[in-house]
C-alpha positions in Angstrom: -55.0 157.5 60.9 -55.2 161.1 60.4 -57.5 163.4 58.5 -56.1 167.0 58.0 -59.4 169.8 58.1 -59.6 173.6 57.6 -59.9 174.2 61.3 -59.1 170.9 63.2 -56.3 167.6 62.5 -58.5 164.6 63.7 -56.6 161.4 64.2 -58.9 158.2 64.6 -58.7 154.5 64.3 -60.6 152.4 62.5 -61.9 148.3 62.9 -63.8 146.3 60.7 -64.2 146.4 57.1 -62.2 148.8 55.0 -63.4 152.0 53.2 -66.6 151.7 51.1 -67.5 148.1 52.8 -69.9 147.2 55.7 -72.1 149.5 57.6 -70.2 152.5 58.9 -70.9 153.5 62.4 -68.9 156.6 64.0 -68.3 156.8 68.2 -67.6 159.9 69.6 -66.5 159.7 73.2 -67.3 162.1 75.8 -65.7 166.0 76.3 -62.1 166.0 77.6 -61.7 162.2 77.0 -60.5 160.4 74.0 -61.4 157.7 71.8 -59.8 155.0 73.8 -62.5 155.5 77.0 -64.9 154.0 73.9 -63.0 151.1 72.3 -63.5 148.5 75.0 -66.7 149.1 75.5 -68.0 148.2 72.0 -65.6 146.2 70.2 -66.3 142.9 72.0 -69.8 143.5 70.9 -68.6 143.2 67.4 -65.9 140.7 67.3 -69.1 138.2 66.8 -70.6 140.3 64.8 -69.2 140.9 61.4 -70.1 143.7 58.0 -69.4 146.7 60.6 -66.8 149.3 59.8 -65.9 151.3 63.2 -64.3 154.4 63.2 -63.2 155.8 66.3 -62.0 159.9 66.1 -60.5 162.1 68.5 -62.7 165.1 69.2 -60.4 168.0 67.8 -58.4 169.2 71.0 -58.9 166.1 72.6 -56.6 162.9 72.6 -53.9 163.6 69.7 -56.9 165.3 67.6 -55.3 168.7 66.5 -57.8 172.2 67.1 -56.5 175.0 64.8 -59.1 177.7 65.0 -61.9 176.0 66.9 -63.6 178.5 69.7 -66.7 176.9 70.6 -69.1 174.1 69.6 -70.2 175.3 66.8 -66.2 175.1 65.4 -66.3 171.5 67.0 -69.3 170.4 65.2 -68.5 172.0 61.5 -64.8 169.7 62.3 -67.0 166.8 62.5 -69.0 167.3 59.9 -66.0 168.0 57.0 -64.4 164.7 58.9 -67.4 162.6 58.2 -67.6 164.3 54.8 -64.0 163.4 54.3 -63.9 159.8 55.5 -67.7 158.6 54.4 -68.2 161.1 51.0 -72.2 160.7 50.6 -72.2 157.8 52.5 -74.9 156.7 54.9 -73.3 155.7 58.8 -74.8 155.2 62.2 -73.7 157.4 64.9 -73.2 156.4 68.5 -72.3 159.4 71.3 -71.0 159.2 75.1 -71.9 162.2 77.2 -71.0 165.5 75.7 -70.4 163.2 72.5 -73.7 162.4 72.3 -74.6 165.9 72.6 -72.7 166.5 69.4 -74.4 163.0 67.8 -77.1 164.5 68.0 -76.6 167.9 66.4 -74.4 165.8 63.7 -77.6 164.1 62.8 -80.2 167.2 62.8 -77.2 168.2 60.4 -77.2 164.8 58.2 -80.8 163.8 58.5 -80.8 161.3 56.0 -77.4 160.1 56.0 -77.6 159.0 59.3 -79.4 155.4 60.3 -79.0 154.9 64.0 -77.9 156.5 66.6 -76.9 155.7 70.5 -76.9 158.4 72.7 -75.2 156.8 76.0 -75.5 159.1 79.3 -76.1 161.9 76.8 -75.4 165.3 77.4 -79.1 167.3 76.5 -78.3 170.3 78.4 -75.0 172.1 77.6 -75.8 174.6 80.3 -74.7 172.7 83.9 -76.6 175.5 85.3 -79.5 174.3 83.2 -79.2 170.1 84.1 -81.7 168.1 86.3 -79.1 166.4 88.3 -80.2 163.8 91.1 -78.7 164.1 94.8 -75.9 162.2 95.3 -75.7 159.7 98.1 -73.9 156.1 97.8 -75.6 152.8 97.4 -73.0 151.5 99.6 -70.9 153.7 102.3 -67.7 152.2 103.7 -66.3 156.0 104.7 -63.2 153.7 106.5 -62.0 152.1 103.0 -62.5 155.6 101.4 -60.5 157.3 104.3 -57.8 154.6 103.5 -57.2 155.5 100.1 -54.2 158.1 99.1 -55.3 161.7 99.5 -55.4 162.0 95.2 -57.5 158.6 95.0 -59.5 159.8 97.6 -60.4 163.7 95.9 -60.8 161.2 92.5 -63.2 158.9 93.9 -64.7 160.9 96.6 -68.4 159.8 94.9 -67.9 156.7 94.5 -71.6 155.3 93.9 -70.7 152.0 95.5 -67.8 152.1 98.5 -66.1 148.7 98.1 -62.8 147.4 97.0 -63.8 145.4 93.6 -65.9 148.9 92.7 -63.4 151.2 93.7 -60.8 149.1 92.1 -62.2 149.3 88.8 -62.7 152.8 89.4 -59.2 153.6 90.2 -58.0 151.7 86.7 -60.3 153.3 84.7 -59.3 157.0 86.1 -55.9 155.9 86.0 -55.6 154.1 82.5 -58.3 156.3 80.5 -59.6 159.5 82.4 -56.5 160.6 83.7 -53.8 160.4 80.5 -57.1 162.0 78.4 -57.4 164.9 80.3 -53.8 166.2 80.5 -53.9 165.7 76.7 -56.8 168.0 76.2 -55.5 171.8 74.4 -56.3 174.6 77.2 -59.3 175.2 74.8 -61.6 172.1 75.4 -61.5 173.8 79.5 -62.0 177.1 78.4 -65.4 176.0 75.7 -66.0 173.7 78.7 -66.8 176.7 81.3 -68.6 178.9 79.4 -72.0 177.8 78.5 -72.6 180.2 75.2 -69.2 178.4 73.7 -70.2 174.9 74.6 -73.5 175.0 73.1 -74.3 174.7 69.4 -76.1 178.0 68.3 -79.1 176.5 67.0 -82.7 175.3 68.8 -81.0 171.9 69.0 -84.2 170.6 70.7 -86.1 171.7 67.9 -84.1 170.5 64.9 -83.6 166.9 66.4 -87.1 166.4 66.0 -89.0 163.6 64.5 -85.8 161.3 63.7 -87.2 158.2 62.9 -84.6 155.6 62.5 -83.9 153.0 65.6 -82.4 155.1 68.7 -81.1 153.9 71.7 -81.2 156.3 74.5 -79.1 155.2 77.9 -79.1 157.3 81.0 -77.7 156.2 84.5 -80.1 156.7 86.9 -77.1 157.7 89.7 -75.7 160.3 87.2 -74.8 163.8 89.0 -73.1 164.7 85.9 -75.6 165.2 83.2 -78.6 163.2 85.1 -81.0 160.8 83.3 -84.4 163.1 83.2 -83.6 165.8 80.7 -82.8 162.8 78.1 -86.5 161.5 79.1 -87.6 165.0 77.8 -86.5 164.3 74.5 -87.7 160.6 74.2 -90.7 162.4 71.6 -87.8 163.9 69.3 -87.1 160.0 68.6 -90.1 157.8 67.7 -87.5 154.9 67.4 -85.7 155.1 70.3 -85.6 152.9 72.9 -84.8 154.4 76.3 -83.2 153.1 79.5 -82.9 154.5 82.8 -79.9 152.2 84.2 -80.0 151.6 88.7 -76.4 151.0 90.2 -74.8 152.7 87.8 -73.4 156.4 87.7 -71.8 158.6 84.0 -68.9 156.1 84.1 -71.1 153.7 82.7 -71.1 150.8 81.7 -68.1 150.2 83.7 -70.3 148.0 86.2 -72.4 146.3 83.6 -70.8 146.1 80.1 -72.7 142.8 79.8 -76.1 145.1 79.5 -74.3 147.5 77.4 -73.7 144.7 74.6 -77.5 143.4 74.8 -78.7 147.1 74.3 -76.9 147.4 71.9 -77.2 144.2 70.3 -80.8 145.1 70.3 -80.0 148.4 68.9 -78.2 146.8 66.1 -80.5 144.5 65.1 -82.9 146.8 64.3 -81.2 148.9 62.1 -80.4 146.2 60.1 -84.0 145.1 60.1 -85.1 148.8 59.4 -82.1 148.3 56.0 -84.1 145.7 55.0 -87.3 147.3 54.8 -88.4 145.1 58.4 
């Protein structure tokens, strides 16, 4: 599907009910990836689990999403907004985010407050600035430098820290990089690098910190607890901003997750579900 904006042509799919039936519920997958690094992560959740409509965009630049005059976030995050305005007029949605997706999730909903009923922030993004991030050491659960040494030299640069150095983990690494991170990234527009590097243009220009706060409908909040990309303490700091959030801090698992445990991804979630359905209900 495509949805034609002032500043941005979003293409996106969409699963579940059709337009103005079931709960909507928007995922917005990480900077320089693509909405196909999010489908198989949640739609086995709801192939049991029916009255869902799932819409999956591409971030505008990203995947075959179109940027016409986007410069920073702030471009990124008014394309969102006149998308959700165009595909759910007035209408109430959840709002799940990966990474820097779930940095924009959560500027989306200090933007649409009382549209939005849920929202899962998964290995969130809190800091835009790098500089800025709380970012653990990184040292392997599991060396095996002779099986990494082994690997061709590109394989080796892509999975040089690896979080666990074994053939079924490094196997499932080396699909997903070759099947979703890899195709995504040379897809990107030179823009979503260029926003990427500087930290003024990959922020949003308001106190973001300060307008999430006090959202009160059920949160999830997932952070890796092996993440050296974005870390897992700066979304602790925010835990106040949602007094219905429930928050995880994930062992064995790194920002690729939940590639080594989708089976706690679906009970979070799962969870996460069930209360906002209880919370529709008056619960």
């Amino acid at each position: 599907m495509q949805c034609d904006l002032e500043n941005a042509t979003i293409h996106y799919e969409e699963f579940g009910p059709g337009r103005g039936q079931g709960r909507p519920i928007v995922f917005l997958h990480g900077w320089s990836m693509d909405r196909r690094v999010e489908i198989p992560y949640y739609e086995p959740i709801f192939a049991a689990r029916g009255g869902w409509r799932r819409i999956y965009p591409d971030l505008p630049g990203m995947g075959e999403s179109r940027a016409k005059r986007i410069r920073n976030q702030d471009d990124v995050l008014a394309a969102l907004l006149a998308f959700i305005d165009h595909v759910l007029p007035g209408e109430r949605f959840v709002l799940a985010g990966t990474s820097g997706g779930g940095y924009l999730a959560r500027a989306i909903t200090a933007k649409r407050r009382e549209q939005v009923q849920g929202l899962l922030l998964r290995v969130p993004a809190v800091i835009a600035d790098t500089a800025r991030r709380t970012i653990p050491p990184f040292e392997p659960l599991v060396k095996n430098q002779a099986l990494v040494d082994a690997l061709p030299e590109e394989e080796r640069l892509a999975l040089a820290e690896a979080l666990v150095q074994a053939p079924a983990w490094l196997e499932a690494k080396r699909r997903q990089f070759r099947d979703l991170v890899a195709p995504a990234i040379a897809a990107n527009a030179p823009l979503v690098a260029e926003i990427r590097a500087d930290a003024r243009r990959y922020a949003v220009s308001f106190d973001l910190a300060q307008a999430e706060k006090g959202f009160d409908r059920p949160t999830l909040i997932i952070a890796a607890r092996q993440d050296i990309t974005v870390g897992y303490r700066d979304a602790w700091d925010i835990l106040e901003s949602y007094p219905r959030a429930t928050f995880a801090v994930v062992d064995r698992a790194d920002h690729g997750w939940p590639l080594e445990s989708p089976r706690l991804l679906a009970a979070l979630v799962e969870d996460w579900l069930d209360r906002i359905e209880l919370s529709e209900k008056g619960a």
